[in-house]
C-alpha positions, 0 to 999 in steps of 0.5 A: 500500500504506497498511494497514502503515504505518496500523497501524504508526501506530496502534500508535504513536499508541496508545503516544503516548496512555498516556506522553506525549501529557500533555506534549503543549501544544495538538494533543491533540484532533487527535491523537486526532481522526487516530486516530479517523479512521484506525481508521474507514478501517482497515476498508477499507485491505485492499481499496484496497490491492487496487484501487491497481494498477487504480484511478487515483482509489483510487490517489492516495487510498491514497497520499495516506493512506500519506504522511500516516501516514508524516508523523505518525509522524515527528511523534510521534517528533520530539516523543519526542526532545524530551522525551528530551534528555538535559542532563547534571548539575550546573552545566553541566547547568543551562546546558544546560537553560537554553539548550534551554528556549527551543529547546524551546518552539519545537520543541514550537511546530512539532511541535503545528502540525504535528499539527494540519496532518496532522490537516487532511490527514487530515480531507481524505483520509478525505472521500475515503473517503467518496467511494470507499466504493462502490467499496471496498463492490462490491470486497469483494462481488465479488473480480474486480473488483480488476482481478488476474484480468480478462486472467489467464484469456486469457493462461493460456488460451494456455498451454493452445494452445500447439504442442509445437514450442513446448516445451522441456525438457518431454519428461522431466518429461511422460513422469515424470508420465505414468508416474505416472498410468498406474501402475494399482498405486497407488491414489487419490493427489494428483500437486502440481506446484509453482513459482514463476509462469513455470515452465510448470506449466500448459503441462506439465500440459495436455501430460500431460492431452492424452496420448492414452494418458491420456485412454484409461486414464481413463474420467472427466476434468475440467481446472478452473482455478482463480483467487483469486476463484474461487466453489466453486459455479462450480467444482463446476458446471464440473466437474460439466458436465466428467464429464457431457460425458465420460460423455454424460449430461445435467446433473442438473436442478436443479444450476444452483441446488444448493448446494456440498453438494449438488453435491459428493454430486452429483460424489462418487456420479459418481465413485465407479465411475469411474476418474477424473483431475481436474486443479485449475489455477493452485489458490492457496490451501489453502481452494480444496483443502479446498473440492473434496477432499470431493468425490474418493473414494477408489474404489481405482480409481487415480483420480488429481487433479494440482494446478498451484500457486505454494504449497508448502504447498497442495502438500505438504498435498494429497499428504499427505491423498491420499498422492502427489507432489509435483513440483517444477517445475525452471526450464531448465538452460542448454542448454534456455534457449538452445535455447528463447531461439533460437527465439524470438528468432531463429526457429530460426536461430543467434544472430549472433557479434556479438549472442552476449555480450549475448544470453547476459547477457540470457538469465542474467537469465531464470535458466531461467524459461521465460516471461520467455524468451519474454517477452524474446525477443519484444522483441528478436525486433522489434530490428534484428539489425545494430543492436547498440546497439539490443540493449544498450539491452534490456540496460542498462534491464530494468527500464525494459523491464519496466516500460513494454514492452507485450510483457512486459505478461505477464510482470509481470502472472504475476510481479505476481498473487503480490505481490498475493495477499500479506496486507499483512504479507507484502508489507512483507517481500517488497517489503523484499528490494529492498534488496539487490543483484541476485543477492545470496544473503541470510542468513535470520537477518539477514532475520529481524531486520531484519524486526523492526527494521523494524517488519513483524512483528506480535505473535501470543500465545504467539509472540515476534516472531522466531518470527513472523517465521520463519513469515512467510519460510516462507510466502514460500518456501512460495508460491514467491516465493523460493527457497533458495539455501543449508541446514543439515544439519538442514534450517534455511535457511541462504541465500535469493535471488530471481529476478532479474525478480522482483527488478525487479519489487519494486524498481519496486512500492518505488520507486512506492509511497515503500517503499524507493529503490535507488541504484546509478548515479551520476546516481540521487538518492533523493526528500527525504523517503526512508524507506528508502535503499539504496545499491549504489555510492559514488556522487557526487551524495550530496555534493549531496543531503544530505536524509536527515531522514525515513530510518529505515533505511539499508543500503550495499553495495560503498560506500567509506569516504570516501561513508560518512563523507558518508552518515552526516554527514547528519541522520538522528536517525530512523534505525530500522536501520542496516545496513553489513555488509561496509563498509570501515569501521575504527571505530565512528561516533560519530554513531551514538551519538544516533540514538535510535530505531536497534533493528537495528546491524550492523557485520559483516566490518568491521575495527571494533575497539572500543565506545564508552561512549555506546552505552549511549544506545541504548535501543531497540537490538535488534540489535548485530551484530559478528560477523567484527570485531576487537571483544573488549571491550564497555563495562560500558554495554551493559548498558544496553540493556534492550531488546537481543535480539541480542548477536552479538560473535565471529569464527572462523579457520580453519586446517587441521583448526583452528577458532580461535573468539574472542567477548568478556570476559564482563560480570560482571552480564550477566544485567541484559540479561534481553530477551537471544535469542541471546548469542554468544560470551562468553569465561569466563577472567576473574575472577568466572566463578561469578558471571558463569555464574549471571547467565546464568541469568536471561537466561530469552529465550535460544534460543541461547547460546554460552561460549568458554574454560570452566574445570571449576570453573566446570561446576557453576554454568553447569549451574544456569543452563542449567535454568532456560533453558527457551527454549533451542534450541542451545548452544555450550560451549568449554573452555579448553584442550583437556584442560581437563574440561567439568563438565557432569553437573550438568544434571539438568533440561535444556531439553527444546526443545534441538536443537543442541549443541557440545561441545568439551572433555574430558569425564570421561563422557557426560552422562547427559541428553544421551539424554533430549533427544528434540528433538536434531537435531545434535551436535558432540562434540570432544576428548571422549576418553571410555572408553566407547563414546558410542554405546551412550547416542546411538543411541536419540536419535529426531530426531538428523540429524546426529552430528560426532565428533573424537577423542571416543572411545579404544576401538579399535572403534565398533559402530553397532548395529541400529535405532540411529540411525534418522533419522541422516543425516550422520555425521563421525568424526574423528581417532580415534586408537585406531580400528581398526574400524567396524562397522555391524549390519544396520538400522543408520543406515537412513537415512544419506546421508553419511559422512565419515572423516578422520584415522583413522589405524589404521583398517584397513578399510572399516566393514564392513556398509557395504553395508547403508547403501543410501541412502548417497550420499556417501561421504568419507575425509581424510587416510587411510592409503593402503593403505586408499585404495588398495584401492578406488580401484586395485583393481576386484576388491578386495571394498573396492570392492564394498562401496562400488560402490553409492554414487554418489559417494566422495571422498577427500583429503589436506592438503597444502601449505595446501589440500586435494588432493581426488580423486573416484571417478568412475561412468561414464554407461552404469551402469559402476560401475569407479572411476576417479580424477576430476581434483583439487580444491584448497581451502584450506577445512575438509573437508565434515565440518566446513562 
């Protein structure tokens, strides 16, 4: 993979052209001469990349190229820090001018004979190219030939043979999906079935395709399979001989040399009398959809096409065009898992006693994948079953296994076709999730901005490169290459993971193409010139391999105080990201203060307490994340970062019902950070509040900002500011007591891309602006205590999903009203100290899910019209009055009970002795809705309301 790092070079050298390549004594024509000939190889960097798996010569080639892009750039940087060195002033400045003038010629000496070494290497590489070019040329012309597709069709042609005594947990998504296509009600519809590779998705659609009820509902079928190189003509021609072979006429003369067009008006007549179902296999990208759909009519006949694809995008699209379904192909649960790992491995018999801890851990790695089932069960169906030592090699060396056995030979192949189809871009940031530990569940944010850091994203107009980045994460999690693991009530991902076999494959493809090295036993070393370095254990041979000056980033888990001081005492002046979240680390490095180039800094859940003044030398730092430190006071030099995006310095503590939040002093001319994203939180109970809120206001970047401690006097100013933050997309304003009044009626022009906000404070009155947010997916109102009803003013918010309300209100009824709230789906009322009812109208909340009451202490009954919440799953009452409890847990004739026997789960808890003491309402599996009290639950954690 050399396209990344070409363009990541050229971008730099570009930049080294217009500053500083005037300073530059001899080397200026092999600079440019070096980027003259990788802007002519750039062209063909796409292809090569695409033929390195398959080509030894073009390997080697490619790799050759991608270190030398990598050596130049850190040639270039190099020089930069000369350039930059900073000597201080006055007479010890000149000392220190003098003394480093010397030191200076001669490393300006070896970074020019350095340039014009690469610029020979280069010079050499691209003669290769030229040797190559016939290959890069018959490659472009002829996608197939990249080598991805050559075997894929034989083994997917398996899928389509296999026995149904081969098939596990298929039974009940077949008879879901045969149901559907036999459903003569429905028109013309799209069925999408989509998932990672190895799911099955082949296997179970051929099945629904094989059933004999199905092939005689439909008087018209074809199964086209698909792949990345395949030709539309070859495709209509093969479904076109498909519907002639089924309806027994002959092929129209003359198709074999139609056109697209032609022999879509061809299929599209042929169809339109015909109740038909087309299956599009293994379908990868939306281009291969809109190339076929045209040639589909919608004859209301219950026609129906079935797609089997990797991309969720491909899928949701298709079924919004056709209308339909989208299935999501779930992996096996556990029971299935075993049952099919059995069989394989032991041909139907039971696992022996003394193979069962090693056979399961095995099993854990497959997570339910059906193919890497098989696939490991073939290894260790050869292994002699008395030989556990034999057994727990496998286990100890997947990867290894992975790699070289030829009986996983289709497993990497399935799992390795969706890197490959990735644009370079993608494959920077998919290969990059090797760096965390196995089966570690990854903070979307932080991905977002190490992507950044690291140099992966590229600059799209109208786009910052956060935005960019999103997209980038949601087309990985669009084609399956990973999975949410965690989300926000308004839909944002929140957590991300990979598969386990999927992660070995990425850690092998960073390890072979000088991506990133992974370190996690003690005998592993990582190569001299290692560019990324992640380490997963504190491991001893650090103390003797030391050679860390070409890193640019650096990530630690599980390591311990004593390996960081080692790790970080080495040379690494050109370290880009550092990353030691969750380390034992108690104080700021103060090594760090000289790595120039560091854009990405986390000290997160580490007991750092504070800041020294040199950070201020940091100038291309992005990133400062210390969240969950003990930091409370940043330098006045912080505001030195002109290029800071990120500024994260707050902790929570939670405690009961209580949620303390601590931030940082705010900086009296915080405004001078105008590159500023997010700044979360700063503390506003110091002197020069005024001026500090109107600084914010020129921090016109901010997509999220949070203010703790806000005084009413200071109301006015911070709504000044707020208007001319146009970017804003979510806000955090805490009073400083708890009837200190929030004075926010200021704000005559919000931001209109405003989607979440938290309100904590005493409010004289709902702000009139907050119904005009059309984009408001979320509101946490606290400690409001208004007198007016605030629903009145919220129903008619279109896009609000969820509504969070403690002691915000002091009337003794809440009405929610008919055709309010129409895309609520979470609500939470809590500690309304004067409610008495809740009343819900017919058509209210229509699309409600959840709801959550606690501390409602006077509340007397059940909200009524509760029964008209029929898509309520979820309800939820904390800390209640017994006698309302009761009636619904105890009593089964109770019309309490009726009102909520349609909801299929009820929770309710009290707080006590430090935890929550939760109990469930348990449905029995024969549909009797009788309550039954399920077994406790203890937790020391906040209710759901507050999570």
């Amino acid at each position: 993979m050399a396209e990344s790092p070409v363009n990541h070079l050229l971008t730099k050298l570009a930049q080294f052209f217009e500053n500083e390549v005037r300073q530059l004594t001899g080397g200026q024509e092999e600079a440019l001469s070096v980027r003259g000939e990788l802007e002519r190889v750039r062209a063909f960097l796409r292809v090569a990349d695409s033929l390195e798996e398959s080509d030894d010569e073009v390997r080697v080639w490619v790799k050759q190229l991608r270190n030398t892009a990598y050596e130049m750039e850190d040639a270039l940087d190099e020089f930069s820090l000369i350039l930059r060195h900073d000597h201080g002033v006055g007479f010890t400045g000149l000392i220190s001018r003098m003394s480093c003038c010397i030191k200076n010629l001669k490393a300006q000496y070896r970074v020019t004979s350095e340039i014009k070494r690469i610029h020979s290497r280069v010079k050499g590489i691209c003669d290769g190219h030229r040797r190559l070019r016939h290959k890069f040329s018959r490659a472009q012309h002829d996608p197939s030939l990249t080598g991805a597709d050559n075997t894929w069709h034989d083994h997917r042609g398996n899928a389509l043979l296999l026995d149904k005594t081969d098939l596990v947990g298929i039974e009940q998504p077949k008879n879901e999906l045969v149901e559907r296509l036999l459903d003569e009600a429905l028109g013309r519809e799209v069925i999408s079935v989509v998932g990672m590779g190895g799911l099955g998705k082949t296997t179970l659609v051929k099945q629904v395709y094989e059933e004999p009820d199905v092939k005689k509902h439909f008087t018209v079928y074809a199964w086209i399979t698909l792949s990345r190189s395949s030709k539309i003509e070859e495709l209509l021609k093969d479904m076109l001989d498909q519907i002639m072979r089924v309806i027994r006429k002959p092929v129209p003369p003359g198709a074999n040399t139609m056109n697209s067009h032609w022999l879509k008006m061809i299929i599209k007549d042929l169809l339109q009398r015909r109740r038909y179902l087309i299956v599009l296999d293994d379908a990868w990208h939306i281009h291969e959809w809109d190339a076929v759909k045209h040639a589909l009519p919608n004859n209301s006949h219950g026609s129906r096409v079935v797609i089997t694809t990797r991309n969720a995008d491909l899928a949701s699209t298709s079924c919004k065009e056709f209308n339909g379904l989208v299935k999501n192909m779930e992996p096996l649960d556990p029971e299935q898992s075993w049952k099919l790992f059995c069989r394989k491995t032991f041909q139907g018999n039971s696992c022996p006693s003394h193979l069962e801890e090693i056979c399961k851990y095995i099993l854990r790695k497959c997570e339910g994948l059906p193919l890497a089932i098989v696939a490991i069960s073939g290894v260790l169906a050869a292994k002699d079953k008395r030989r556990i030592d034999e057994w727990d090699v496998v286990r100890r060396s997947l990867r290894a296994e992975i790699d070289g056995n030829d009986r996983l030979k289709n497993l990497r192949r399935v799992l390795s076709l969706s890197f490959s189809d990735l644009p370079h871009y993608l494959k920077s940031c998919f290969l990059h999730l090797s760096v965390f530990p196995e089966g570690h569940q990854i903070e979307r944010r932080r991905l977002i901005r190490l992507w950044v850091a690291e140099g992966f994203v590229e600059r799209k107009e109208g786009k910052t490169l956060e935005e960019v980045a999103e997209d980038y994460f949601s087309e990985l999690l669009n084609r399956s290459l990973m999975q949410v693991a965690d989300m926000t009530t308004d839909g944002r991902v929140v957590l991300c993971r990979i598969h386990d076999f999927q992660r070995e494959i990425i850690t092998s493809k960073s390890r072979d193409q000088s991506f990133a090295t992974i370190a996690k036993e003690q005998t592993d070393t990582w190569p001299d010139k290692v560019r990324r370095l992640s380490l997963h254990n504190s491991l001893q041979s650090a103390q003797q391999n030391r050679s860390l000056s070409h890193l640019r980033s650096l990530y630690m888990f599980g390591v311990d105080r004593a390996f960081i001081d080692i790790v970080l005492g080495c040379d690494i002046k050109l370290l880009n990201v550092l990353d030691l979240q969750a380390t034992p680390l108690s104080r700021f490095p103060v090594q760090v203060v000289d790595w120039y180039y560091l854009r990405y800094l986390s000290f997160r859940h580490t007991e750092v307490k504070t800041i020294p003044t040199l950070i201020g030398r940091l100038q291309n730092l992005e990133t400062l994340d210390l969240k969950y430190t003990n930091v409370t006071r940043l330098p006045v030099e912080i505001l030195k970062l002109q290029k800071l995006r990120h500024l994260l310095v707050y902790r929570y503590e939670n405690i009961s019902y209580l949620c303390y939040k601590y931030g940082f002093k705010a900086l009296l001319e915080i405004g001078a950070l105008q590159s500023l994203q997010k700044l979360c939180y700063i503390e506003a109970d110091n002197e020069g509040n005024d001026i500090i809120m109107r600084e914010l206001g020129k921090l016109t970047q901010l997509s999220r900002l949070g203010i703790l401690k806000l005084r009413k006097e200071d109301g006015r100013a911070l709504c000044s500011s707020i208007m001319k933050l146009t970017n804003l997309r979510a806000i955090s304003v805490a009073s400083i007591e708890e009837d200190e009044i929030l004075d926010l009626q200021h704000l005559t022009s919000p931001p209109q891309l405003l989607q979440r906000i938290y309100l904590k404070g005493r409010l004289e009155m709902l702000p009139n602006w907050l119904a005009t947010l059309h984009s408001l997916v979320k509101l946490h109102l606290r400690w409001s205590r208004l007198k007016d009803d605030p629903l009145i003013s919220l129903q008619s918010l279109p896009n609000l999903v969820h509504l969070e309300l403690l002691q915000v209100y002091e009337g003794k009824t809440l009405c929610f009203k008919a055709k309010g709230f129409k895309k609520l789906r979470i609500l939470g009322l809590d500690n309304f100290d004067e409610l008495r009812s809740v009343e819900v109208e017919e058509g209210a909340m229509p699309s409600l899910e959840k709801l959550i009451i606690q501390r409602c202490k006077l509340l007397e009954k059940l909200p009524s019209g509760i029964e008209y919440l029929t898509k309520l799953k979820v309800l939820e009452f904390f800390d209640m009055p017994d006698e309302l409890v009761k009636k619904f847990v105890r009593d089964e004739q109770d019309k309490d009970y009726q009102k909520v026997a349609h909801i299929p789960e009820v929770y309710y808890g009290y707080w006590r002795d430090g935890g929550w003491d939760v109990q469930s309402i348990e449905r029995s599996s024969d549909g009797d809705t009788s309550p039954r009290q399920g077994s406790g639950m203890r937790s020391n954690q906040f209710p759901p309301c507050w999570k």
